[in-house]
Structure formats: C-alpha cells, structure tokens
N, C-alpha and C positions, 0 to 999 in steps of 0.2 A: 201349628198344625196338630202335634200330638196333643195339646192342652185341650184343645178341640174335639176334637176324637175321644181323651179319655173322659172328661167331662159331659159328652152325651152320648154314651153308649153303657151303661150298667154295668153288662153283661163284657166288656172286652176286659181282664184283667192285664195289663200291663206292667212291667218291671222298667227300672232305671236304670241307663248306665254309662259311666264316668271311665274317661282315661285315665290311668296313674299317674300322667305327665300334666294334666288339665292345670292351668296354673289359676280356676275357680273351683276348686272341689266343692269347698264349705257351701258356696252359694247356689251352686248345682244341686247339693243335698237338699237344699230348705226347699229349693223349686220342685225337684221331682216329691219331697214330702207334703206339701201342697197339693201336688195333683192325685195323691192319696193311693201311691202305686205299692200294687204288693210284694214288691222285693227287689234286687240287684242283680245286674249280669255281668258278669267279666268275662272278656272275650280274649283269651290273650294270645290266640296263634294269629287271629284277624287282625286285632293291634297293635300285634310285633312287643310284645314286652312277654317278659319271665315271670310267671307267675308267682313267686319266690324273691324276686328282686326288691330292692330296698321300697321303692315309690307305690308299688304294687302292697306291700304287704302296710303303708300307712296307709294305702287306700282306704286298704280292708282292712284297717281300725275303723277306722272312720265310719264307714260304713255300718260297721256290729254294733256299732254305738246307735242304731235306728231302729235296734233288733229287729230288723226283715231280713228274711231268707237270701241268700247270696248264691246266685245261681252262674257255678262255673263251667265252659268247654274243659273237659280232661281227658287223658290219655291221647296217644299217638295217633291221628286220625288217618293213619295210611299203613298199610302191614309191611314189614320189614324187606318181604321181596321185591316190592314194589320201592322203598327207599333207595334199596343197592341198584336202581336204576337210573340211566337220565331222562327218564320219562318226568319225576317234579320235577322244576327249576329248583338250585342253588338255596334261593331263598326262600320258595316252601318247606325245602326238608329242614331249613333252620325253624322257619315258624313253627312248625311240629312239635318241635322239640321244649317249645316257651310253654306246656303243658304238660308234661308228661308226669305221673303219679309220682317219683319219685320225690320232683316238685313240691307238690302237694301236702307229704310228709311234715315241711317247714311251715307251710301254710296250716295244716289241723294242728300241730303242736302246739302253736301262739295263738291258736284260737279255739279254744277246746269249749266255748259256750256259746260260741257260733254256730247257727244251723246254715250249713251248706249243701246244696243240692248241684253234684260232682253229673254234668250231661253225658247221656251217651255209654254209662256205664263203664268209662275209661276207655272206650273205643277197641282198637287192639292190643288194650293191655288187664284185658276182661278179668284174668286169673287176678292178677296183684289189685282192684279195684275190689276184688270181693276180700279181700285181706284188708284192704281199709276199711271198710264197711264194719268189719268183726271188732279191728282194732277202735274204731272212732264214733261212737253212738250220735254224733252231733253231724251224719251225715246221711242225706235222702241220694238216691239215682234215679235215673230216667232209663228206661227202657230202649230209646229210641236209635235204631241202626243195629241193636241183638237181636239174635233169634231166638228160637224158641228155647230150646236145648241150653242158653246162656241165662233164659229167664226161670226156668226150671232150679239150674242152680242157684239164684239170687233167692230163691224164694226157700229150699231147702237149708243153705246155707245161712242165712239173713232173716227169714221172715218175710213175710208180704209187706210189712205194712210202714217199710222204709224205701217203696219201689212207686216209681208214678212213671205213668202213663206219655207217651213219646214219641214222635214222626220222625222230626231233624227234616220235615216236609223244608221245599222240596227235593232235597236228598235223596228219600227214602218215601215211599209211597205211605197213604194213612193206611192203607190197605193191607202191608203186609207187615205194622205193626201191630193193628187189631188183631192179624190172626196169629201174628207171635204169643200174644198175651193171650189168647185161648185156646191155642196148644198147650200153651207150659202150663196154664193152671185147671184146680182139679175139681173148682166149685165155683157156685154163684159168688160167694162170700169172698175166697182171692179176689176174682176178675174186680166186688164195687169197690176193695179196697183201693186196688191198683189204676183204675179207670177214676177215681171218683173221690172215695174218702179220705184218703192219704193226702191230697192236693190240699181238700177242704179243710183240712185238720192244719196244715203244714200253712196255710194264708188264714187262719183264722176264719175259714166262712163255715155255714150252718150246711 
C-alpha cells in the first residue's frame, strides 16, 4: 500500500521507519531507499525502546550511512504535574521516559555528521532542547505543540533557519500552530524560512 501511495502521488513526501529490534534492518533500508523516501523516523516512546540503548544506536548507524535526515520524537511529552499523577498508566510514564533529551546527548555525541531533526522541540523539556540546539549544529526542530513565546525564543536564541514547520496534527490543531509561527515572528522572510525553505533545503528540494 505505501509503495502505492508513494509512487503516485509526487507531492506526498514520505519518511521510513524501522524498529531497532527488526531482525531485517539491511533489507528494509534498500526497500524504503527504492521508494525514494526523504528521510527516517524513530519513534521510541510508541515503540517502547531507549533511544540511547544499544540496538537503537546501531540503528542509527545504519541509517547515517543513507545520509537522509533522521527525524526523532524527543523530550518528555507530558509535564511533570501530570507524571506525579495516576492519571498515565505505569507504562506510559515509562515510555516517556525512552526520549527524554538527556538521552539524546549519547545519541548527537556518536553522531556528530548526522542531520537530525529532534520533533516537538523536546516537548516539556523546551529550555534544555534549546541547549542542544546551541551545543549541536547537526540539529533541525519542529515547532509543532510550542507556542508562540517558545518560538520566539528558538528564533532569538538559534536562528530561524534550523526551525520547521509542525502540527503533531491530530494532537494539536494546523490552526494554532500557523498562528504560533506568526506571532513569534517579525517578517515575511522568518515565516518562508520556517513554513517553507528550511524543509526544502533540509530534503534536498528546489
């Protein structure tokens, strides 16, 4: 079905992605490199693995070795009040935890010519994801679930032109990230980077 999909439709850019347990990785790379996709997703709070754990981090050789962009879930995606409650299950606040920036530190050190694009802006770990950002040039963010006032600082702090565009749809409405992203910025020229040329630059397109 995806082979389908991605082969007639131009316009849908599509990413690949592989479990670090998959016991076909190799053969799964040439396949998804065949359908001619623009990059890598690692999900690791959905998938239950450590983004930092052994299997994981051969993945993610494996993968740098296609040089396409590797696009990860990061940061704690539930704020801390809400942890100390029994409102998750057990084994959401463990899954949470399979992402969290500190993680990640292991992950950009052993791969420092990898372009990773960290989702969600590290979610409720907003402050220390813009600490990455500074320390680790080989990493893009997404917008998607901050508001304005969060994009403001990414832009101040950072630059525009390591920032894309983000829903986390259906999560988070397309609606109240377009107008994150036009609150925080201060010209036409932010909004084509962030909406538009950052993307296109980041997948190779014109």
């Amino acid at each position: 079905m995806m082979e389908e999909l991605v082969t007639q439709n131009e316009r849908l850019y599509t990413f690949g992605a592989i479990h670090p347990f998959d016991d076909s990785i190799d053969s799964k790379i040439k396949h998804y490199m065949n359908l001619h996709i623009k990059g890598w997703k690692i999900n690791p709070h959905v998938c239950g693995f450590s983004i930092d754990c052994i299997k994981s981090l051969a993945l993610i050789e494996k993968l740098s070795k296609t040089g396409l962009p590797i696009l990860c879930c990061s940061g704690v995606g539930l704020p801390q009040n809400v942890l100390l409650t029994n409102i998750p299950s057990k084994q959401t606040k463990k899954n949470v935890q399979n992402q969290r920036l500190d993680k990640y530190e292991i992950v950009l050190d052993t791969f420092p010519n990898t372009t990773f694009i960290l989702a969600h802006s590290g979610c409720f770990e907003f402050e220390r994801m813009v600490d990455l950002l500074k320390k680790h040039q080989n990493i893009y963010t997404d917008i998607s679930i901050q508001p304005a006032e969060h994009i403001k600082t990414l832009i101040k702090e950072i630059g525009y032109e390591r920032i894309l565009f983000g829903t986390d749809y259906p999560f988070v409405t397309q609606a109240f990230s377009v107008l994150s992203v036009l609150r925080a910025t201060q010209n036409e020229n932010e909004r084509i980077f962030i909406f538009s040329k950052n993307a296109k630059r980041l997948l190779n397109e014109k």
